[in-house]
C-alpha positions in Angstrom: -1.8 -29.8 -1.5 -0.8 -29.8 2.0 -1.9 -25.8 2.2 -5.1 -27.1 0.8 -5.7 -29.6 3.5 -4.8 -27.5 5.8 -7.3 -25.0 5.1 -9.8 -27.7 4.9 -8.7 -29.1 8.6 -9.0 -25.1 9.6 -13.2 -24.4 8.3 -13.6 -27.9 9.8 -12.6 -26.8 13.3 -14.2 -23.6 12.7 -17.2 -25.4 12.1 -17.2 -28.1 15.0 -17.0 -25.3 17.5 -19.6 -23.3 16.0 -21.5 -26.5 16.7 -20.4 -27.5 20.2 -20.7 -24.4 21.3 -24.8 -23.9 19.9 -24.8 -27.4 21.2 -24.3 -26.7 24.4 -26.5 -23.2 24.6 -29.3 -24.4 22.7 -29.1 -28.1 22.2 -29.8 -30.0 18.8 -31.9 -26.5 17.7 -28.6 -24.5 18.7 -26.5 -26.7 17.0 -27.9 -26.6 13.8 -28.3 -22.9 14.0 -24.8 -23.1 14.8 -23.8 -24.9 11.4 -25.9 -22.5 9.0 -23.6 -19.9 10.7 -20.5 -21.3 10.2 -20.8 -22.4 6.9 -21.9 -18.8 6.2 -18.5 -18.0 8.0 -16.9 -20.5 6.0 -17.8 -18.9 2.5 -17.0 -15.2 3.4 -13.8 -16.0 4.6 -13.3 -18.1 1.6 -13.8 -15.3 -0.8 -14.2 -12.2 0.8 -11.3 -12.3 4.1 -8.8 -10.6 1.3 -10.9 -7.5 0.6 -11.7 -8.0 4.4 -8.1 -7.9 5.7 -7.3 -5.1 3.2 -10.2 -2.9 4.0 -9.2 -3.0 7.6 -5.9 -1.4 7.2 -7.5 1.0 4.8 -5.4 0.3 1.5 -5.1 2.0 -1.6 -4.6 0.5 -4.5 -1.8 1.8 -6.8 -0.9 1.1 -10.7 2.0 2.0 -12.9 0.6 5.7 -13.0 0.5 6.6 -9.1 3.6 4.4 -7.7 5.8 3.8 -11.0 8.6 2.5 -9.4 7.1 -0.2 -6.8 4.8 -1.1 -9.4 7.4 -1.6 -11.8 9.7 -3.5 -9.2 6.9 -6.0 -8.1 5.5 -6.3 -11.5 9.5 -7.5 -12.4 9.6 -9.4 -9.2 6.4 -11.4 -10.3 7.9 -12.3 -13.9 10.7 -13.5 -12.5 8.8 -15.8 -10.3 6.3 -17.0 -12.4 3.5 -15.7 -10.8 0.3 -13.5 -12.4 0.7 -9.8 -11.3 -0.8 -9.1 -8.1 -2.4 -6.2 -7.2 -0.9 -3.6 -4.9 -1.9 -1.8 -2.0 -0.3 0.7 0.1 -1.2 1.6 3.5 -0.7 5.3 4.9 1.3 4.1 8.1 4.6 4.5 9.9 5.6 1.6 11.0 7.4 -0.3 8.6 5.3 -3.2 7.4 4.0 -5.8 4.8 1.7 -8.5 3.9 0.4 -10.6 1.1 -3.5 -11.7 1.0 -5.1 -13.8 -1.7 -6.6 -17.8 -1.6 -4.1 -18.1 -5.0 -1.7 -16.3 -6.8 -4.3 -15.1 -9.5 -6.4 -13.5 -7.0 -2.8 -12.2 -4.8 -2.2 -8.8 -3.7 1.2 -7.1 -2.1 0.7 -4.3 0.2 3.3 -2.4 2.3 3.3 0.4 4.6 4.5 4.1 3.6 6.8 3.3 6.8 8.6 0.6 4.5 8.4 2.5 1.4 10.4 5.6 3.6 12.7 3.0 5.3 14.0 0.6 3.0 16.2 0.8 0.0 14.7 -0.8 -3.7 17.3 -3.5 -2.5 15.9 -4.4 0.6 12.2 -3.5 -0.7 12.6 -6.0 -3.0 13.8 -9.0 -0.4 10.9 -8.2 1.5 8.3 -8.6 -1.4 10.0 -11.4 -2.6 9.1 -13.1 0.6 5.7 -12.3 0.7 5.9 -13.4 -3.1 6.8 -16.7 -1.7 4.1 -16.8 0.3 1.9 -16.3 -2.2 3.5 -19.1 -4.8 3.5 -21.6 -1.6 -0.3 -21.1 -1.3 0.2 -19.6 2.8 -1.7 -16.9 2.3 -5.0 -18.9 2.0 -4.2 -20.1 5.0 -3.3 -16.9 6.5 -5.8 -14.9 5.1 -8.6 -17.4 6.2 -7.8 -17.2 9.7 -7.6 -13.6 9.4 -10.9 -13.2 8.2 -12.7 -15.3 10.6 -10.8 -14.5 13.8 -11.3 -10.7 12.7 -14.8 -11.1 11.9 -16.0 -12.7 15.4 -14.0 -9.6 17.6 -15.4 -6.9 15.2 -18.9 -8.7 15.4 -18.2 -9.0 19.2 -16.5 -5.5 19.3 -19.2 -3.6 17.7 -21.3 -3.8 20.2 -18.7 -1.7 22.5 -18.6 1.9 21.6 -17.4 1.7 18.4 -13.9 -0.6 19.3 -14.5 -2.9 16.0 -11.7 -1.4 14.1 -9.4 -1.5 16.6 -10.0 -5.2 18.0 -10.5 -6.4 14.1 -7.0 -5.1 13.2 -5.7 -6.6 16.6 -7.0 -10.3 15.8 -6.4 -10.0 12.2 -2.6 -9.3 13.2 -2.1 -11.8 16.3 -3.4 -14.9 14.8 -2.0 -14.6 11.0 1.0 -12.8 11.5 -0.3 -11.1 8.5 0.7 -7.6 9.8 4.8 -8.2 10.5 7.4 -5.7 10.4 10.3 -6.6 8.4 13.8 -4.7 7.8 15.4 -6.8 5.2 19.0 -6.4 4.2 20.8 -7.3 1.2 21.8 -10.7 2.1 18.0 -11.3 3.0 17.0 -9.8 -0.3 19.0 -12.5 -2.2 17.8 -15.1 -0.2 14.6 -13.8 -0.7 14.9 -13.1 -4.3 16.4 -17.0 -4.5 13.1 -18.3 -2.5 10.5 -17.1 -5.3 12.2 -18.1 -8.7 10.7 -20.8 -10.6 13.2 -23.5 -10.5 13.6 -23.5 -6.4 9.4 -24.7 -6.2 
């Protein structure tokens, strides 16, 4: 409930300085333009930031037939928390890293790095998805993935008329104001903490 309200007090701001701002350039006319616009803004990021967020880092989805063993190990993860199976992503980059996106844990998806995949041990894999599992059963990654959306989608929209420097900026502001994007090297005490965080009787 608190996640909830928090997203609500988030699209309200959003939307108040959409409106001060057209306000101020264009007076009651640029105000009300101003509105339509961010409750356009509103409703994408809503239900579309997830695919937004994951489409900027360019993930691939995977299933039991092209990653058996992470599939396996978050579909076990998932049970064990009580959570619907989220979809997986991987993401062809070094540096080791993971996120979870979704407004709800029926709409989640995992992803990691190939960086993580190569660096960690199923051990330490699995404290770090269990984290992001927990971020997922707490309802953050509304939150997170809502402010990733709409932060991302004003510097690409801003971006894009730069030669081409959307990507970039998008994946920079997606990053800095969610911490969606952070590097994690778990170790096995962190993997039973993490483990601990996500099963059903410590909600």
């Amino acid at each position: 409930m608190f996640n909830l309200l928090k997203t609500a007090v988030l699209m309200a701001a959003i939307t108040a300085l959409f409106m001060a701002v057209g306000a101020f350039i264009g007076g009651q006319q640029g105000m009300m333009f101003a509105l339509v616009v961010a409750i356009g803004l509103n409703f994408f990021s809503y239900w579309f930031s997830d695919k937004l967020v994951l489409k900027m880092y360019n993930a691939r989805e995977v299933d039991a037939s092209s990653a058996p063993q992470f599939h396996s190990m978050i579909a076990e993860l998932a049970q064990k928390a009580g959570l619907p199976m989220p979809r997986v992503y991987v993401i062809d980059e070094a540096a080791p890293n993971a996120f979870a996106t979704g407004i709800d844990p029926r709409s989640a998806s995992i992803a990691v790095t190939e960086g993580l995949l190569r660096t960690l041990n199923r051990e330490e894999l699995q404290g770090v998805v269990a984290h992001e599992m927990s971020h997922v059963r707490n309802f953050d990654t509304r939150l997170m993935t809502l402010l990733a959306g709409m932060v991302g989608a004003i510097a690409g929209r801003i971006a894009s008329r730069s030669n081409g420097q959307a990507a970039n900026t998008f994946r920079q502001a997606a990053s800095v104001s969610s911490g969606l994007a952070r590097r994690k090297r778990a170790t096995p005490s962190r993997c039973s903490s993490g483990m601990a965080s996500i099963s059903p009787g410590s909600a």
